[in-house]
N, C-alpha and C positions, 0 to 999 in steps of 0.2 A: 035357575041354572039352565044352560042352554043344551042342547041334546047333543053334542059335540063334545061338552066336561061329561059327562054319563059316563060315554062309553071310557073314559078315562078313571073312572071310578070304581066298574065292574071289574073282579077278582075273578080268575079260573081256579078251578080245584086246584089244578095242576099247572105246572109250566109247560107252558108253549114254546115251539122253534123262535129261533130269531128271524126268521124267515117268517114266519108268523105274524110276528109282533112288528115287525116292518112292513109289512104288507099291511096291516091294521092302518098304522100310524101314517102310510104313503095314501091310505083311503079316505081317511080324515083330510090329510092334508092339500088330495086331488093328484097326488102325483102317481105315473102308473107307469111304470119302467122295469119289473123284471119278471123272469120267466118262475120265479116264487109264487108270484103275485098272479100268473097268469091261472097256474097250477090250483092254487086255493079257492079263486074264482071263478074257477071253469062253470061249476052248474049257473053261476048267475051269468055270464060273459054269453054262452052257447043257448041259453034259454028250456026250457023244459023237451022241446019236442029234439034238438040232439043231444041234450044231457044226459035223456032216460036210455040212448042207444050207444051212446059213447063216452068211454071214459080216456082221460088223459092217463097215457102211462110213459112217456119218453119226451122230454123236451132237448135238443142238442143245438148248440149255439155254432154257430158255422164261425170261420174267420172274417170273414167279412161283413159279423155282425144279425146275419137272418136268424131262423129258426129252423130245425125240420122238426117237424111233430110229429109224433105216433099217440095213435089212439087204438085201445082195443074194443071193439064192439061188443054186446051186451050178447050175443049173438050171433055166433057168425054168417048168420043170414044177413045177416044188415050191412057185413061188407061191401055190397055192389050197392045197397042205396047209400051208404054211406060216400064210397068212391063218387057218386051223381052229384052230392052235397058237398065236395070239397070246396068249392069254390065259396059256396057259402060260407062255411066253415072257415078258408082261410079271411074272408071279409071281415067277419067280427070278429075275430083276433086283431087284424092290421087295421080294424077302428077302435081296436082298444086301446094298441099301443100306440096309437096318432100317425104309423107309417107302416111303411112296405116293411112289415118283418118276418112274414111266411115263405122261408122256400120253400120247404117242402112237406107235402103229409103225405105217411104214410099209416099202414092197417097191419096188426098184429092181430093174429087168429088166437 
């Protein structure tokens, strides 16, 4: 059996979102299209060294399609390295999702 049926075979205790459960099954399939999926992924998408200083707490979908994101730092020391790191920050997002979909970030204390 291939490792792709596995994860299709694995039970949770409990029920998951469907936001969840689509995110799973968009990860299986390669597809990577929503702000769900962004949100559940964060620690893998951002990598250990801004994962451990920032978390995702606001994702808002503008009308024209972008993002603005708010993260709150672990810390609020880390707001100003974190503000240095946006641009980082907004790169592996808009390489996640294959285009320009960062407007804006913002920092919640």
């Amino acid at each position: 059996m291939s490792n792709q049926n596995e994860k299709f075979l694995k039970r949770s205790a409990r029920p998951g979102t469907i936001a969840g459960a689509m995110g799973e099954l968009m990860q299986i399939l390669g597809i990577r299209a929503s702000d769900a999926d962004l949100a559940k992924r964060w620690d893998k998408i951002m990598g250990p060294d801004i994962a451990n200083i920032a978390k995702l707490v606001a994702i808002k979908k503008t009308r024209d399609g972008h993002f603005n994101i708010t993260l709150r730092p672990a810390n609020p020391a880390f707001t100003l390295q974190l503000s240095y790191m946006s641009d980082e920050i907004k790169n592996k997002i808009n390489k996640y999702f294959g285009r320009d979909a960062v407007a804006k970030i913002s920092f919640r204390k």
